[in-house]
N, C-alpha and C positions, 0 to 999 in steps of 0.2 A: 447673542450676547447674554452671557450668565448678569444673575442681581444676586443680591443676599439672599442666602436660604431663609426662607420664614417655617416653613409644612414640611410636613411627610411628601407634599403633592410634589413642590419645588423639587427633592432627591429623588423622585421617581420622573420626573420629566428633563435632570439633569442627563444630558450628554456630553462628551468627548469625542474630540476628532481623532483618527486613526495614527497622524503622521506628527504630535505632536512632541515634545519631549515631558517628561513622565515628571519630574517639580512642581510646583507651584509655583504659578506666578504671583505676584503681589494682590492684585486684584482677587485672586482664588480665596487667598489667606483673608483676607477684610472681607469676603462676604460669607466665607463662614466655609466653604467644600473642604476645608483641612480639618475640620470638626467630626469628631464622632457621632455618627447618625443616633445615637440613643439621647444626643442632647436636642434634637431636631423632635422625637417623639414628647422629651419632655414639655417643649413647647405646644405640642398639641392638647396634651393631656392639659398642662396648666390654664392653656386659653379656654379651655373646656370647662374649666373649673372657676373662671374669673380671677384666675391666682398668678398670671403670667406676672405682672406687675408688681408682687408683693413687695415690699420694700426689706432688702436685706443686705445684711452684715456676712463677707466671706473672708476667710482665713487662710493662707494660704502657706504651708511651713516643709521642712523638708527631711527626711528619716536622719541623714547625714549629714554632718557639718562639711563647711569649706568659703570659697569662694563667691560669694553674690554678684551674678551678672547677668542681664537681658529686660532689664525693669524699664529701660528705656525704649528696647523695644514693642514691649506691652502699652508703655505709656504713649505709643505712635499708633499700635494698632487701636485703640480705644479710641483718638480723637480724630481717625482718619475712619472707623467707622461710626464717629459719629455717638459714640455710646454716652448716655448720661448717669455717670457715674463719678467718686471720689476715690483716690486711689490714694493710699499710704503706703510707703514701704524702706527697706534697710538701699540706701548706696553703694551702687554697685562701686565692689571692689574689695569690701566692707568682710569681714569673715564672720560667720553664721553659724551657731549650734545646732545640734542635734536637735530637732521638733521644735525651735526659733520659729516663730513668724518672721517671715520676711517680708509678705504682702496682707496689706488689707483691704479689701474692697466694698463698698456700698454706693447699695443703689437698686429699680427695681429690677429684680430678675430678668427680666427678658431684654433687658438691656446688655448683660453681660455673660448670663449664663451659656448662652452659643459657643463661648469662646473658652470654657474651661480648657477643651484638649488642644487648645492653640497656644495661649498662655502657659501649661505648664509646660508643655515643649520647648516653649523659648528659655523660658527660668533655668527647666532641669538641664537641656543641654548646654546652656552657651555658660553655667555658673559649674558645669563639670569641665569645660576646656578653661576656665580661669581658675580654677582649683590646681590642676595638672600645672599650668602657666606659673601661677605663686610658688608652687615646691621646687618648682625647674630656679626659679629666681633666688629664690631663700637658698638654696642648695649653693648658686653662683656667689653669692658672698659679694653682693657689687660690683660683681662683673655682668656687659650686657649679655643678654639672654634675646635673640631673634627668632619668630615664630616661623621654622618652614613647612608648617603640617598642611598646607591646602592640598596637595598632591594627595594625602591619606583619608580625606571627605569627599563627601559628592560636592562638585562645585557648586552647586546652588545654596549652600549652606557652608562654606569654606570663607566667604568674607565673614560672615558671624563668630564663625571660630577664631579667625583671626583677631579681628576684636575685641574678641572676649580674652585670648591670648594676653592681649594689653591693657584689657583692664584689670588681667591678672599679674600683671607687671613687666610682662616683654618688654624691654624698649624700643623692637620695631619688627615691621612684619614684612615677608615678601609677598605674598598676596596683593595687587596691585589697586581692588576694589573694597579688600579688607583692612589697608593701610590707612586710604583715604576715609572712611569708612571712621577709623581713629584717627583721625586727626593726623596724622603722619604720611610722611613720605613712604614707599616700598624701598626696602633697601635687600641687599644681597649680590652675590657676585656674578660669576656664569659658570654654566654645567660640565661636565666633565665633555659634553657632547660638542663642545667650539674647539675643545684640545682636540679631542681627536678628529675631528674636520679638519681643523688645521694644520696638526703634523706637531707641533714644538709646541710647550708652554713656555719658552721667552717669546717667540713672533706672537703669541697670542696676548701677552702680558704687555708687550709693546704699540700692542694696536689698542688696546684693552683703553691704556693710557692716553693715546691718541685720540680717540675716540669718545670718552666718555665727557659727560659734562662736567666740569673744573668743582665744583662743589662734592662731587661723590669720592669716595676712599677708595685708594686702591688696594684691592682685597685680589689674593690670584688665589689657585686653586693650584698643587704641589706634589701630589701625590698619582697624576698619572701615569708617565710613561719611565720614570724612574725613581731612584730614591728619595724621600722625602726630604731629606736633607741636602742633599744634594741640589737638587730644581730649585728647593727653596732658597739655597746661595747663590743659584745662576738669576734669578727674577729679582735678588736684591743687588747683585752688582747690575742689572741693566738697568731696573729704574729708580735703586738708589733712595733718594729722602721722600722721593713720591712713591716709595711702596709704604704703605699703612700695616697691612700684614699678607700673611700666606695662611691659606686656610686648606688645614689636614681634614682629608674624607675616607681615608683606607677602609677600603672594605672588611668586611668579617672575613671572608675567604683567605686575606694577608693577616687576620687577625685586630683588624682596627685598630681608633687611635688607642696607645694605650697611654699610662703615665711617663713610661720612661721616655718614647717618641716623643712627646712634646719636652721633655726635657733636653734630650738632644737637641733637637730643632732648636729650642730656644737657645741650648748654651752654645752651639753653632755661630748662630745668629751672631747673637752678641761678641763672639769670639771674631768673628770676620769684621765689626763695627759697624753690625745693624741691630745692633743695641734697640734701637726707634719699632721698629718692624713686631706686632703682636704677632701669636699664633691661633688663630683663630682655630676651635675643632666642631666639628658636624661629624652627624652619621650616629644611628642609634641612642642618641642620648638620655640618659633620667639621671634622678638628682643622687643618685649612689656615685653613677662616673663623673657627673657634673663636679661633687666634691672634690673627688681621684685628679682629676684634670686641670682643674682649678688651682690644687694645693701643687699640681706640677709645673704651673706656670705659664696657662691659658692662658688666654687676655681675654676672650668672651665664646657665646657659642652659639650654635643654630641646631634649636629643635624640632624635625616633624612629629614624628609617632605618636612619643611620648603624648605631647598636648594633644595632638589630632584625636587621639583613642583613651582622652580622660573622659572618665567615667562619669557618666551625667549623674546628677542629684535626682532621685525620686522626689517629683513636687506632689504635695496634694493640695487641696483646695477645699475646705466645710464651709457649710455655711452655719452659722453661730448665733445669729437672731436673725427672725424673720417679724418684722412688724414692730419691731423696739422689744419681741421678747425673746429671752437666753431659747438658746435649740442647740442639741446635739448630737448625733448618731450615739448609740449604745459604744461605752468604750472612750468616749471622749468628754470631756468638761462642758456643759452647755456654758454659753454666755463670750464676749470680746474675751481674749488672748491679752495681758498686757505688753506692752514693748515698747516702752521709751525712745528706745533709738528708730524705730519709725519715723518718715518724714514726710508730708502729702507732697505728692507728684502730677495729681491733677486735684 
């Protein structure tokens, strides 16, 4: 059974079993093995010196503006290891400038410095998938935007993206641990893989229906086995005011959705008197086609990639008084950062 690293001694007597899977488990993360071993030395040297404890001021800010999110999971990793320490920082969701403080931190060193390369991991990446989430959302124009990027993460970090997804402004996610996770239900429809198991997208749309719990939208999928237009007027005459919409996924290979496809579809639609009926589009999305798609008469959209592979924010972390005095690396301002919109979180 692993404890927190305190020493040098601790990561040289740390091992691993052969047969495990290669993440961290939660446990890992709160005693510190996701940390960089130079913060492990620092603590030798410090103790050495009577300095482990000094009482300090850390700053924590980021090269790139965007998105703020994962403060709350900093502010869980801190009171579940226990650290004694005061946290300020911006609300996640919140947009952030360039070199913005977002976080502030005090207290004595060795209460928290273990966790530098844990905490900016959280900040940099889960506030670079709510970044990517916000421009996917702004691009939509008040149409929903659903996160389907878990497929394009390692699973053990796809609920956080999802998440962060929504605190970037999704209004829901499929991810089913990442949903809950925000406060949300998983929403989404089924994969192209139940059509071709089953041979028809109306037997499948009618089971679909059948099937599903009375609260959820019925959303079919339209583009497999024939024209888009087409499937998607044979799935509206069979389930009629209980179809919500038809969701386009055409591949690149056919060329994807593009704008004028969903404007057929929709003038289709309406033309046969399923006016009601959205077009929901997936497959490839960012907020350039999101606009295209939009302006042709989407009703909302599902994005993996895009979010999944936004670009995390560079955090750094200084420390800025040590003992109640200003300190600063060459290059930087000694003394507190101001920042009003700070808020204490612990």
């Amino acid at each position: 059974m692993s404890s927190r690293v305190d020493r040098m001694e601790d990561v040289l007597e740390f091992s691993v079993s052969g047969d495990r899977l290669f993440s961290a488990d939660h446990g890992e993360v709160v005693e510190g093995w996701t940390s960089d071993v130079y913060f492990v030395k620092t603590r030798d040297v410090l103790r050495e010196l009577g300095r482990l404890d000094a009482e300090v001021c850390a700053e924590v800010f980021a090269r790139e503006g965007g998105v703020f999110c994962g403060v709350e999971e900093v502010r869980r990793l801190f009171l579940k290891a226990g650290a004694r320490v005061s946290v300020e920082a911006l609300e996640e969701g919140e947009e952030f400038a360039p070199r913005e403080v977002v976080m502030r931190i005090r207290g004595p060193y060795g209460e928290f410095g273990l966790y530098e390369t844990t905490l900016l991991g959280m900040l940099s990446s889960a506030s670079g998938w709510a970044t990517a989430a916000r421009r996917c959302v702004e691009a939509a124009g008040g149409l929903p935007v659903l996160c389907f990027g878990a497929r394009h993460v390692h699973p053990s970090c796809a609920p956080v993206m999802e998440r962060s997804a929504l605190i970037g402004g999704c209004s829901d996610a499929s991810c089913i641990l990442g949903a809950k996770l925000g406060g949300r239900e998983p929403r989404g429809t089924i994969p192209h893989a139940a059509i071709l198991i089953a041979g028809d997208t109306v037997k499948v749309a009618m089971a679909y229906d059948r099937v599903l719990p009375e609260q959820e939208k019925r959303s079919i999928l339209v583009d497999t086995f024939r024209d888009e237009a087409e499937e998607a007027l044979s799935v509206a005459e069979a389930l009629k005011e209980r179809l919500f919409a038809v969701r386009l996924d055409t591949p690149g290979e056919r060329g994807g959705v593009t704008p004028d496809l969903v404007r057929e579809v929709r003038c289709r639609l309406s033309m046969a008197g399923y006016g009601h009926v959205g077009v929901f589009v997936s497959g490839g999305l960012n907020p350039d086609r999101i606009r295209a798609l939009a302006d042709a008469g989407a009703c909302g959209f599902g994005v993996g990639s895009y979010i999944a592979h936004g670009t995390p924010r560079d955090m750094t972390m200084d420390i800025k008084e040590v003992d109640g005095r200003p300190v600063a690396k060459r290059g930087r301002i000694p003394g507190v950062t101001d920042n009003p919109r700070l808020k204490r979180v612990i």
